[in-house]
C-alpha positions as CSV (number, residue, x, y, z in Angstrom):
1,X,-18.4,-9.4,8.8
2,X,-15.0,-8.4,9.6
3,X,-13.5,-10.4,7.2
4,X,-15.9,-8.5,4.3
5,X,-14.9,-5.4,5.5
6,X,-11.1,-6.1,5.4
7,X,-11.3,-7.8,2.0
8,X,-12.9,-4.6,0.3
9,X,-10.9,-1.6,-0.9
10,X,-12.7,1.3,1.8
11,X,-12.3,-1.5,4.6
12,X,-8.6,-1.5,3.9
13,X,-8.2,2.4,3.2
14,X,-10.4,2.4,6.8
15,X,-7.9,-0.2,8.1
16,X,-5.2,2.4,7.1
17,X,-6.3,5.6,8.1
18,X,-6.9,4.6,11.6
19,X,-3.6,2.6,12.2
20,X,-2.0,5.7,10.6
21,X,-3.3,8.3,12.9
22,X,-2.5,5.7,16.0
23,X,0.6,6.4,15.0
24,X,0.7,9.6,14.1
25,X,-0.3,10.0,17.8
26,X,2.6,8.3,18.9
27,X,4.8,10.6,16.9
28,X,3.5,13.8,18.5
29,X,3.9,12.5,21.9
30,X,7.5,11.0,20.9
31,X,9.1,13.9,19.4
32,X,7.7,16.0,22.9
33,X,9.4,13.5,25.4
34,X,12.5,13.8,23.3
35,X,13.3,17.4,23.4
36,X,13.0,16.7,27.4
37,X,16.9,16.0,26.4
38,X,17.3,19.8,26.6
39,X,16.6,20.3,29.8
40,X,19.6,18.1,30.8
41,X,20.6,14.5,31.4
42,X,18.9,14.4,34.7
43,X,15.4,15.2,33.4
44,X,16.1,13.1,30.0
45,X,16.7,9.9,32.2
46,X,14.2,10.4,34.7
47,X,11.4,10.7,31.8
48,X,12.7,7.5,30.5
49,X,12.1,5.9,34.1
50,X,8.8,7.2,34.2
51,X,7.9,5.6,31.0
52,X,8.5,2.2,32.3
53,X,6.7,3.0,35.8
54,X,3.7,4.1,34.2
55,X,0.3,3.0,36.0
56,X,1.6,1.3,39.1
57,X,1.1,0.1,41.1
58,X,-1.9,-1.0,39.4
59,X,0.6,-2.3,36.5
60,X,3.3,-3.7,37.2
61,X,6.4,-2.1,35.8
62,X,7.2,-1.9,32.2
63,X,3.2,-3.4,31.7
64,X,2.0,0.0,30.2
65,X,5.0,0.8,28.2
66,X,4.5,-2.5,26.7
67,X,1.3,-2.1,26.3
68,X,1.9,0.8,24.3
69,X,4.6,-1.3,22.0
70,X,2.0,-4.2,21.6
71,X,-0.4,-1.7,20.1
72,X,2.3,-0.1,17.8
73,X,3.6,-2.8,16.5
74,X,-0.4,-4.1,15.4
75,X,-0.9,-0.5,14.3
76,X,2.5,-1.0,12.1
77,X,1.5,-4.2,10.3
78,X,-1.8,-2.9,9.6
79,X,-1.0,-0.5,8.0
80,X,2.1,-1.9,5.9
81,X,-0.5,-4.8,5.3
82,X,-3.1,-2.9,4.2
83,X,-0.8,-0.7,1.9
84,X,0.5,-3.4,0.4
85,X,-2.7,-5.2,-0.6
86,X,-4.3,-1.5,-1.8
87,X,-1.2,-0.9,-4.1
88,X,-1.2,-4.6,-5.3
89,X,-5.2,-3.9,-6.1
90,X,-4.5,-0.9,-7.6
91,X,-1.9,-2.7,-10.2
92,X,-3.9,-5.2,-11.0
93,X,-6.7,-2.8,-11.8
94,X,-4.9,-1.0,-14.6
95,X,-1.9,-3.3,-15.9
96,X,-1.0,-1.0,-18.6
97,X,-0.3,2.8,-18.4
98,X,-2.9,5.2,-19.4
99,X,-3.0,6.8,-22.8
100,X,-3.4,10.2,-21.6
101,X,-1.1,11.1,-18.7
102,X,-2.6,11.8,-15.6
103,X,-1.6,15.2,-13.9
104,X,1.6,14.8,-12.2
105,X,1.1,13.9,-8.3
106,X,3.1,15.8,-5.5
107,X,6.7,14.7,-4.8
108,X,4.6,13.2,-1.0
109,X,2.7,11.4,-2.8
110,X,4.7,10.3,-5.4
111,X,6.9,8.6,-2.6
112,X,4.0,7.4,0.4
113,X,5.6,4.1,-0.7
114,X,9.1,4.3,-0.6
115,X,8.8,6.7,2.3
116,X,7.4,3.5,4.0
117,X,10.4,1.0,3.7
118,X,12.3,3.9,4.5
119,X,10.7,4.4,7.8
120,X,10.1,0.4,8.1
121,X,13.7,-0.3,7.4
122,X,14.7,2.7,10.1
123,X,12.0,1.4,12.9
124,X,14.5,-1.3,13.2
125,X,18.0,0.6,13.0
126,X,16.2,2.8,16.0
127,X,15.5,-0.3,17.7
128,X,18.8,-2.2,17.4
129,X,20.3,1.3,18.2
130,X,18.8,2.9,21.5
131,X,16.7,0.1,22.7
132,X,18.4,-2.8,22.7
133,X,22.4,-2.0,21.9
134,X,22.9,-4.4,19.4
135,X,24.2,-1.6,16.6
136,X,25.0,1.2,19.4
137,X,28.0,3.2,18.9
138,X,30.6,2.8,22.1
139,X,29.4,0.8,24.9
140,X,25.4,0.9,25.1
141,X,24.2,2.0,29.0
142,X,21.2,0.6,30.4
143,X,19.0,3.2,32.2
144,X,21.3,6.2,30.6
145,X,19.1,7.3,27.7
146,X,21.0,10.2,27.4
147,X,24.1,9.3,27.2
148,X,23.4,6.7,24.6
149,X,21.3,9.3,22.3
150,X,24.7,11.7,22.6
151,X,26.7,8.4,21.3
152,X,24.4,7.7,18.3
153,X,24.6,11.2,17.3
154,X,28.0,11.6,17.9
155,X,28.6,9.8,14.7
156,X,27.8,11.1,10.9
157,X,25.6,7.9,9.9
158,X,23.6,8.4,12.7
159,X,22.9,11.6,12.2
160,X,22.5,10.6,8.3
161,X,20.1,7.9,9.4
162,X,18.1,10.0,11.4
163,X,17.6,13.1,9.5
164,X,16.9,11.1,6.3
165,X,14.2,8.6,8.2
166,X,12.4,12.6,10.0
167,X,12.7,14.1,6.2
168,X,10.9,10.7,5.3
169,X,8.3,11.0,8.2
170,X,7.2,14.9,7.6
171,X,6.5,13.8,3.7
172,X,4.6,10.7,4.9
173,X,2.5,12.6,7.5
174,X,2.0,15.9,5.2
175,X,0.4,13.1,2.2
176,X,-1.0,10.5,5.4
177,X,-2.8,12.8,7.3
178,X,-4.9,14.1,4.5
179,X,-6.1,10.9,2.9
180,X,-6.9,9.8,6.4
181,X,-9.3,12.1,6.8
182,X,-10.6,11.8,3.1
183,X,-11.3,8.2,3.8
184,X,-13.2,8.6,7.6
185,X,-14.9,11.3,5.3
186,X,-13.8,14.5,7.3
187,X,-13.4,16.2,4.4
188,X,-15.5,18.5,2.9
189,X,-15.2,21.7,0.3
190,X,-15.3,23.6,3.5
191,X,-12.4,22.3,5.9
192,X,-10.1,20.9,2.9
193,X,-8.5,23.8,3.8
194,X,-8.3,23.5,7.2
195,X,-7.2,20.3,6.6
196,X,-4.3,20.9,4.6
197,X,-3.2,23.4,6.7
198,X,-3.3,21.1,9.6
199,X,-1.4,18.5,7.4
200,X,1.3,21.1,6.9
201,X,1.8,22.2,10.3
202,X,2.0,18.7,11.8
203,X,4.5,17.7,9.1
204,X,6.8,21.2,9.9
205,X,6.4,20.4,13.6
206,X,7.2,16.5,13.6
207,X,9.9,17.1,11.4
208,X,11.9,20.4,13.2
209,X,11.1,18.5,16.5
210,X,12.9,15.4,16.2
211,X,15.7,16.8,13.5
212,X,16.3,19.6,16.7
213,X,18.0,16.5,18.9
214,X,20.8,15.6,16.4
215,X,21.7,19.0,15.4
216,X,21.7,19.8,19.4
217,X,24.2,17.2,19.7
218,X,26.5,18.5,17.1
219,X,25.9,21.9,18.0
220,X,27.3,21.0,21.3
221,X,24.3,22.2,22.8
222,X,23.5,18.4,24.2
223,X,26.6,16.9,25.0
């Protein structure tokens, strides 16, 4: 059965939808333990401490936050999976243009897919940055969070990285969030607007959230 569901179109867009708003999640409560950085490297650090002592002593340390990974990083290659095999479908459905052109799409929509190897190829920068070191600018400090997100965005490709992968991520959710809820068939003629709107606001929050801890460092206001 789960095989037949995966190989039809809905059980992919399904497959999608869900993997995208796990994630979405993850965003929301992301971009909240970031700006902790404001209130000081003290605070910063001690939230990323907390993140790693989650649940004990039931589990044992660093258990939940890996936890957490292990079910973003299936949530991740679900949903590049799935896209892929839904745009591949969708060639193969129509291998030549249309005669009439269609009405032109919006620029989100237009670039759902390149704004996903964007944010795929920057998962890993962010990675190889401020979790494990390997690309870190100056010396990488283990248990100093803070000091290590001042470093990165001390430099202008980091900031360049960043703001271009957030810019990515506010299109991505604005488009994501909408179909998601088309496909698990929350829509309707009388919360598409609600919807939207929702859409909108999550994409202007995300995006002004996480962009605020770069420019805070080159405003001096982190340092």
């Amino acid at each position: 059965m789960a095989r037949t569901v995966w190989d039809s179109t809905v059980g992919k867009k399904t497959v999608m939808a869900v993997s995208g708003l796990v994630m979405l999640l993850y965003l929301v409560v992301h971009m909240i333990g970031n700006l902790k950085i404001f209130f000081g490297t003290e605070e910063f650090n001690h939230y990323a401490h907390w993140l790693r002592t989650v649940g004990e002593p039931f589990m044992h340390y660093e258990w939940t936050l890996w936890l957490v990974r292990v079910v973003l990083v299936v949530a991740v290659v679900a949903h590049a999976v799935s896209a892929y095999q839904l745009s591949r479908r969708d060639i193969r459905a129509r291998p030549s243009k249309y005669v009439h052109k269609k009405k032109r799409a919006s620029y989100a929509t237009r670039t759902m897919r390149w704004g996903g190897i964007i944010l795929a190829l920057f998962i890993v920068w962010h990675i190889l940055d401020l979790t494990t070191g390997t690309v870190h600018p100056g010396g990488f400090e283990t248990g100093k969070p803070y000091q290590n997100v001042v470093d990165t965005f001390s430099t202008w490709y980091g900031n360049l990285v960043y703001i271009v992968a957030v810019l990515a991520v506010g299109l991505h959710v604005r488009h994501g969030f909408w179909s998601a809820a088309q496909t698990l068939g929350a829509g309707s003629r009388t919360r598409d607007r609600v919807l939207k709107t929702t859409a909108n606001v999550l994409a202007l929050l995300l995006t002004v959230g996480f962009v605020a801890v770069p420019v805070g460092v080159m405003t001096g206001v982190v340092s």
